[in-house]
C-alpha positions as CSV (number, residue, x, y, z in Angstrom):
1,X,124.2,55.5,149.8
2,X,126.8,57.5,148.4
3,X,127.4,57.4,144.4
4,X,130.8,57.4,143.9
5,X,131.8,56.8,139.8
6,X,134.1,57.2,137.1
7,X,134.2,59.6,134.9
8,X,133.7,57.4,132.2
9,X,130.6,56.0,133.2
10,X,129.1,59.3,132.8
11,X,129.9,58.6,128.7
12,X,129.4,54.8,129.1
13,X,126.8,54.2,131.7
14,X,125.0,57.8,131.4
15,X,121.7,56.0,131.7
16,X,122.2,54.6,134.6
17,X,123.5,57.9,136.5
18,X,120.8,59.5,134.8
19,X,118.7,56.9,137.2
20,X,120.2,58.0,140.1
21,X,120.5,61.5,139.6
22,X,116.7,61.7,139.0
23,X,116.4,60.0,142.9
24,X,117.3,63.4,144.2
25,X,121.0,61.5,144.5
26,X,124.2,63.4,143.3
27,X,127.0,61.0,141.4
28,X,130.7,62.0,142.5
29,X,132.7,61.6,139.4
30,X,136.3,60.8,139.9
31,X,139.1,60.3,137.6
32,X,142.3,58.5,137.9
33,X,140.8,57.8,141.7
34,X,140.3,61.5,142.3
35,X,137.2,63.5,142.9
36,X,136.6,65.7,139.8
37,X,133.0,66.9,139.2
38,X,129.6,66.0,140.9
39,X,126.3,65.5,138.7
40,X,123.0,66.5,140.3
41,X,119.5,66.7,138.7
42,X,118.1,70.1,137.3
43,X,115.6,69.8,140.0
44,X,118.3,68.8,143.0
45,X,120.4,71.8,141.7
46,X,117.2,74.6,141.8
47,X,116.8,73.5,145.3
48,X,120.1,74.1,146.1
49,X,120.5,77.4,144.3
50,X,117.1,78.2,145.6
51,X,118.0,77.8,149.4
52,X,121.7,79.8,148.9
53,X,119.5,82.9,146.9
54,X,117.3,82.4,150.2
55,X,120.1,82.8,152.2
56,X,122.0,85.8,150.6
57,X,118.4,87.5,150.4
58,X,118.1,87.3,154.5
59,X,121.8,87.8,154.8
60,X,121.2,91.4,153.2
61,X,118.2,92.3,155.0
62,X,119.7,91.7,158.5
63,X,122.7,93.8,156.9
64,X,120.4,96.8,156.4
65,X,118.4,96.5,159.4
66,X,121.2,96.2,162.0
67,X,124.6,97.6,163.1
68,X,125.7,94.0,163.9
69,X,128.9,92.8,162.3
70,X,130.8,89.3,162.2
71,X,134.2,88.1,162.0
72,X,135.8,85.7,159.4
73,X,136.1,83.1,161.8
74,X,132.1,83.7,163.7
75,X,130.9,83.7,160.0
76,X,132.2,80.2,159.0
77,X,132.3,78.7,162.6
78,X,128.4,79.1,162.1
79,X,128.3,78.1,158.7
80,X,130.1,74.6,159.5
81,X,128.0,74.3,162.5
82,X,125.2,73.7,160.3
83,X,126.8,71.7,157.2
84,X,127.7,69.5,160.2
85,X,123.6,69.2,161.2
């Protein structure tokens, strides 16, 4: 389920978004009912970082080792493609 918070819980409540941080869950903070930051776990953030590195790494490789290029728009219709998965 989605974790969807004020900002001041993070001072007032910080235990209990510690909780669900440590699930694997992000918190979305918002202030004055508008999203502002999002809280992830050390661990849920290394994973992410982890598979963009990943990523970049292979992007660069098939860089060196081909001639074939992308537009803008093959680039990111690809990339929302699989944020949508």
């Amino acid at each position: 389920m989605l974790q969807i918070r004020p900002v001041s819980d993070l001072r007032n409540n910080f235990t209990a978004i510690e909780q669900i941080v440590n699930t694997g869950s992000p918190v979305y903070l918002t202030k004055n009912g508008y999203g502002t930051m999002v809280v992830l776990s050390l661990e849920a953030y290394g994973k992410l970082m982890d598979r963009i590195e990943l990523s970049l790494d292979a992007a660069d490789i098939h860089a060196k080792t081909t001639s074939e290029r992308m537009t803008h728009s093959q680039v990111f219709s690809g990339l929302r493609e699989i944020m949508d998965e």
